[in-house]
N, C-alpha and C positions, 0 to 999 in steps of 0.2 A: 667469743663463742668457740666453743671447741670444737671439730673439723676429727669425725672419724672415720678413717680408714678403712671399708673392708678389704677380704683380702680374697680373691676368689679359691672356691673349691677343686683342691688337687683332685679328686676322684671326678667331680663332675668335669673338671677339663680334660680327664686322663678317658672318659665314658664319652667326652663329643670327639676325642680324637678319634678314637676306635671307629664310632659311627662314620666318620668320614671317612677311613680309610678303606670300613666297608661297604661303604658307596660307592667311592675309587674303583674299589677292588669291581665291584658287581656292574660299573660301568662298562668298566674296560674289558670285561669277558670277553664279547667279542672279540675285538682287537685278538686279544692274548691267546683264545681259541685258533685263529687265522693263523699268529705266529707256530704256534704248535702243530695243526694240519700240514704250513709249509713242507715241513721237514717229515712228514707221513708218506709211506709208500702206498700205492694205491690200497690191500687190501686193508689197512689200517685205518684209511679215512674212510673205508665202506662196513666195516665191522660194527657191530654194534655195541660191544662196551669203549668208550672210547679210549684212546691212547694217549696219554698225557706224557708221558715219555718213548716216544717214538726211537726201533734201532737206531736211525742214524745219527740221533743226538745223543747215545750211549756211548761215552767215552770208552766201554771195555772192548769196540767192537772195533774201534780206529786204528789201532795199530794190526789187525785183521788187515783191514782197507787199504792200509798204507802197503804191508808188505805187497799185499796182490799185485797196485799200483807198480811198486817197483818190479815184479816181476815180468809185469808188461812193457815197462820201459821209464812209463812216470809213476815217482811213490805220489805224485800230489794231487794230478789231474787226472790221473788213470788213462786207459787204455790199452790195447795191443797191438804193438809196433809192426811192419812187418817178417815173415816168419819168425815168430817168438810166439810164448807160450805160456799158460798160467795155469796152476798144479790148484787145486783145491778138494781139503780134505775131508772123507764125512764118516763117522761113525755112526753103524748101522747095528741094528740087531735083525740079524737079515734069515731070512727061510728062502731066499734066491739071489738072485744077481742084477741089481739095479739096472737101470736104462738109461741110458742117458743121451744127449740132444743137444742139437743148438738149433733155438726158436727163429725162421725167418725174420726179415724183420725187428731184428736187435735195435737196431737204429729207430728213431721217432717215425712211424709211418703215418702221410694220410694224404687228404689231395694238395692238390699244385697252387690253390690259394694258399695255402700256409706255409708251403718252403720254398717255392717258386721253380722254375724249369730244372736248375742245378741238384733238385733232390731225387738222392737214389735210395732204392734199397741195397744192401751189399746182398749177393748170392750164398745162398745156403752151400755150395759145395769150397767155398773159399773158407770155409770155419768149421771146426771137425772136432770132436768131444772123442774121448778116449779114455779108456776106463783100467785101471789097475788094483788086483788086492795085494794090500801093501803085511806082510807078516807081522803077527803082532801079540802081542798076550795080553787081550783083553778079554778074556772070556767066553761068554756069548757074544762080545761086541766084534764086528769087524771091522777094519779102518779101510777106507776106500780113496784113492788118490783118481781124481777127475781130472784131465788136461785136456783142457782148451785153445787152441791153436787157431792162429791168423795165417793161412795159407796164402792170404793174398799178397798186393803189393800196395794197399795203402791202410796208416793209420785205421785202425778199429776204434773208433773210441767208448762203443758201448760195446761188450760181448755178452749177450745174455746166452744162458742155461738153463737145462729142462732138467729134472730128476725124476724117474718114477720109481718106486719101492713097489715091489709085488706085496700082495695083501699077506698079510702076517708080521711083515717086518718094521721096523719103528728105527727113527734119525733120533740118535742120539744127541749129538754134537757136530757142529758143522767149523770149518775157518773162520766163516760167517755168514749171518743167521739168512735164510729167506726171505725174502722178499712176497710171495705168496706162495699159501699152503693151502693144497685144493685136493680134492678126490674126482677120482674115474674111474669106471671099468676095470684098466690096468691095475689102478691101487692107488697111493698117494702118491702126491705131482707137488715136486717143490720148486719155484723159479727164483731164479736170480736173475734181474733186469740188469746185472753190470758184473760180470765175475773177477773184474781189474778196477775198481773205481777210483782207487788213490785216495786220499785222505779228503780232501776238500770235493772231490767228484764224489764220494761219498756222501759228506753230512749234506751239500747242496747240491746236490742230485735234482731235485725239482728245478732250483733258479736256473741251474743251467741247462735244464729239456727244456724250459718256459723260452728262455733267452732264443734257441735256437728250433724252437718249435714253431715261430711267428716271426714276423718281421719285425719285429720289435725297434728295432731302429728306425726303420721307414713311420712305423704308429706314435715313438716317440716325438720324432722331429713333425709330425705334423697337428699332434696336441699342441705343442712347441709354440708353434706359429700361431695355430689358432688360438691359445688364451694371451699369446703376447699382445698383437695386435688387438684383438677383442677389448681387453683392456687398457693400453695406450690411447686407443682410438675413442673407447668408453670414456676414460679420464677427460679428453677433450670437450667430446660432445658433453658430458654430463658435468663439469665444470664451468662451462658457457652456460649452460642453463641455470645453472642452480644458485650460480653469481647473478642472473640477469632476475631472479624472481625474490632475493634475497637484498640485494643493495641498488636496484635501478628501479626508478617508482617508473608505473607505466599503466594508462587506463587499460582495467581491465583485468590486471595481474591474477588478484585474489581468484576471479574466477576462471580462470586460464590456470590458474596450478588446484582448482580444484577439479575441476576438469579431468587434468591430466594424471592427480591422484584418485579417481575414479573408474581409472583403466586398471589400476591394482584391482579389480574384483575380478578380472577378467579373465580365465584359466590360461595357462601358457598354451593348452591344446588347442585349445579356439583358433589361434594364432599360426599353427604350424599349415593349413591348406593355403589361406591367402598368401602367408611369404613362401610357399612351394611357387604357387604360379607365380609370383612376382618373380622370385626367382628364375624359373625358368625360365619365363618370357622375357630375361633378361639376357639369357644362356650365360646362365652361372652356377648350372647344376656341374660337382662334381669338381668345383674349382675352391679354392680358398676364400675367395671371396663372398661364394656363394653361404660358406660357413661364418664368416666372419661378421658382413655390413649387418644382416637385420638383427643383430641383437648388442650393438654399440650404443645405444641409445636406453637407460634403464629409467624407469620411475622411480623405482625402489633409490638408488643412487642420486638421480635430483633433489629428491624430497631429502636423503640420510646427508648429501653436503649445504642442501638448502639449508637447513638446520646446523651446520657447522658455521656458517657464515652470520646466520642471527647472532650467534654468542660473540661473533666479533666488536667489540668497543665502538660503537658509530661515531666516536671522538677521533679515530685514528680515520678512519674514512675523511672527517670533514677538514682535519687540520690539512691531509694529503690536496683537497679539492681546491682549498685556497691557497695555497702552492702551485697551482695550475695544474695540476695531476686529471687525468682524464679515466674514463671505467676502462680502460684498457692498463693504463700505468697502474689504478686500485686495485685491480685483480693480479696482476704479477709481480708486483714489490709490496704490497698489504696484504693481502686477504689471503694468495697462493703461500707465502713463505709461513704466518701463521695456520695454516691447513694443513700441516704434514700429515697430522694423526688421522686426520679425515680423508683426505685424499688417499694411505696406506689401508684405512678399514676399508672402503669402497674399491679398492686395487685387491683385496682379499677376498672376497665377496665374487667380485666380477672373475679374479682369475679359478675359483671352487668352481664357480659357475659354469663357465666355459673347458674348465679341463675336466669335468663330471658329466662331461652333455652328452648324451647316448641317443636319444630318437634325434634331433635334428642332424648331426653328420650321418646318421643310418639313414636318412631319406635322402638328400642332397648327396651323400656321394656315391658313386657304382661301382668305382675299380677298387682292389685291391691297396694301392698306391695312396686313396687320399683317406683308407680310412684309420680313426683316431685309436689311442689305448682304448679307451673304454670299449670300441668296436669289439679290438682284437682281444678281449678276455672274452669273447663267443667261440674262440677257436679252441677254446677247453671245454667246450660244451658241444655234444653232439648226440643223436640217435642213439649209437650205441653204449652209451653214458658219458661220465666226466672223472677226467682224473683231477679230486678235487686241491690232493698234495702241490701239483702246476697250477690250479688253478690260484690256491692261495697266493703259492709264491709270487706268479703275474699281478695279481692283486698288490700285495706288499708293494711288488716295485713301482707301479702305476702312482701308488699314494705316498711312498716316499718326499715325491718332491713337495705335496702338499704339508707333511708335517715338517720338511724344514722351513720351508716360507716362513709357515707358523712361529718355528720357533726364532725362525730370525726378527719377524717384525711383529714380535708379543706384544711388546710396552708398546709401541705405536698402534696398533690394533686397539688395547686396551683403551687407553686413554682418548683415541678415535670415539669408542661407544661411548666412554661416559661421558663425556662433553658435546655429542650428539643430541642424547636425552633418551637411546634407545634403551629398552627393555629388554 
């Protein structure tokens, strides 16, 4: 009998690529969205056409940034050193004599939860703007040389600048471009948040106001802890169980894990008053452990390794038991070493879980001290609005460590679900 061959259709497979990749594509919007705000100055992310190409990820404007930087002292990280100086130029089409300023407050302001006792503002008379017309043959145009000057005696490392133009007069060209363009009374008002920012203070201008806008090291190392633990301690408890309802016959099992897969209807909110007062009445509000004990114990995880354990060969279990092997020796040299991919998806799971958790460390802790990342991305967020450029960037890094996890223990993940049986 002859045996034919088709051959699939090149267009229809070239038509389901496309489709995926504009799924891909339409997925990951977000995400990609988030990347691009990063790198937005504030009036950008509040504008209403949006910015897909953001100044400070326009390669024309860097070596702008660079020079400034060095003329403060760093071409890379920007700043002004003390007494030194940074010259920047603006062409104007001018009917008077610009203004110019330096905005208190150059440095990140706000209260003492976010920077702690150590935060100052630098004084407005230690930084001084100075204005020169520099001769030129441009026309109507005038060139303007602004210098900005560090009076004091310590590092600057943001110098922001004010510009106003009396009305009639129009910015041609700057060194580099503003930051926000605004109108008043006086006329238009252009700011520069950094008039030295250095190449890399430049393009990551957010990451590094994020970094030092928040205690971000205090917020990370206490995520840290709480999804290590939450998870090591999860692994234990919910591998005891899931081995005792999976390979140990015992009256009553069947309806003991149904039972206990019956608490899955149950909202997680239900859940947060009674472990308040257990907690406190423990006095463990505000402590690590208060965040940690009540949610090592998971349903979802019994039942997803229960199910890794049925696909176990009950041949390899019996051959172990006549050897004299006991449920303690089956769970650690049989059942544990074939579980990697299970024990890694439930290690993934639990640790999303715990480093995403936002209302239980916000009830449970009160200082400043115990509370997590996810807390501290509230500290981009306030009355007087949000700058969403830091907000992203804090964002970003929060989730960082999430997608290398990911990307480190993919195939174990993978292979975790499909041999579960999950959906």
């Amino acid at each position: 009998m002859e045996t034919r061959v088709t051959r699939a259709n090149p267009l229809a497979r070239v038509a389901l690529y496309l489709l995926l990749i504009a799924g891909g594509v339409l997925m990951s919007f977000p995400f990609l969205w988030m990347i691009v705000t990063s790198f937005q100055s504030v009036q950008e992310s509040l504008q209403a056409t949006p910015a897909w190409f953001p100044n400070r990820a326009n390669p024309s404007h860097w070596s702008a940034a660079l020079e400034l930087g060095a003329q403060g002292g760093d071409a890379l990280w920007g700043g002004v050193k003390p007494a030194s100086a940074v010259s920047l130029e603006l062409r104007v089409v001018s009917k008077g004599v610009p203004v110019v300023s330096v905005p208190t407050g150059g440095q990140a302001t706000s209260s003492a939860f976010l920077f702690g006792a150590d935060a100052s503002t630098p004084s407005a008379d230690t930084r001084t703007a100075s204005l020169e017309l520099i001769p030129s043959s441009l026309g109507t145009e005038s060139l303007w040389r602004v210098t900005v000057t560090n009076a004091g005696a310590t590092l600057e490392t943001k110098l922001p600048l004010r510009v106003v133009l009396p009305d009639g007069s129009r910015l041609v060209g700057a060194t580099l471009p503003a930051d926000r363009v605004a109108r008043s009374d006086a006329g238009e008002v252009f700011e520069w948040s950094n008039v030295a920012p250095g190449l890399f203070g430049y393009v990551f201008e957010n990451y590094r106001d994020a970094l030092i806008s928040a205690p971000f090291a205090r917020y990370f190392l206490n995520s840290v802890i709480n999804a290590f633990f939450q998870v090591a301690l999860g692994l234990v408890v919910v591998t005891l169980a899931a081995f005792a309802f999976a390979k140990i016959p015992f009256y009553g099992s069947n309806v003991l894990f149904a039972l206990l897969l019956s608490s899955l209807v149950i909202p997680g909110e239900m859940l947060l008053v009674p472990n308040f007062v257990t907690v406190f009445k423990l006095g463990w509000i505000d402590t690590y452990q208060g965040m940690i004990v009540p949610w090592i114990a998971s349903v979802f995880g019994i039942f997803l390794l229960r199910q890794f354990f049925l696909s176990l060969p009950n041949e390899l279990f019996e051959a172990a038991r006549m050897d004299g092997a006991g449920y303690g020796t089956l769970l650690l040299r049989v059942a544990l070493p074939l579980s990697v991919p299970g024990l890694v998806t439930f290690g993934i799971f639990s640790f999303l879980g715990s480093w995403n958790a936002l209302i239980w460390p916000l009830i449970v802790t009160n200082t400043p001290e115990m509370k997590t990342l996810q807390n501290g991305l509230q500290s981009f967020i306030s009355e007087s609005g949000s700058n969403y450029g830091q907000l992203m960037a804090a964002s970003l890094i929060v989730i960082a460590p999430i997608i290398v996890g990911f990307l480190l223990a993919q195939k174990q993940f993978i292979a975790g679900v499909a041999r579960s049986g999950l959906k």
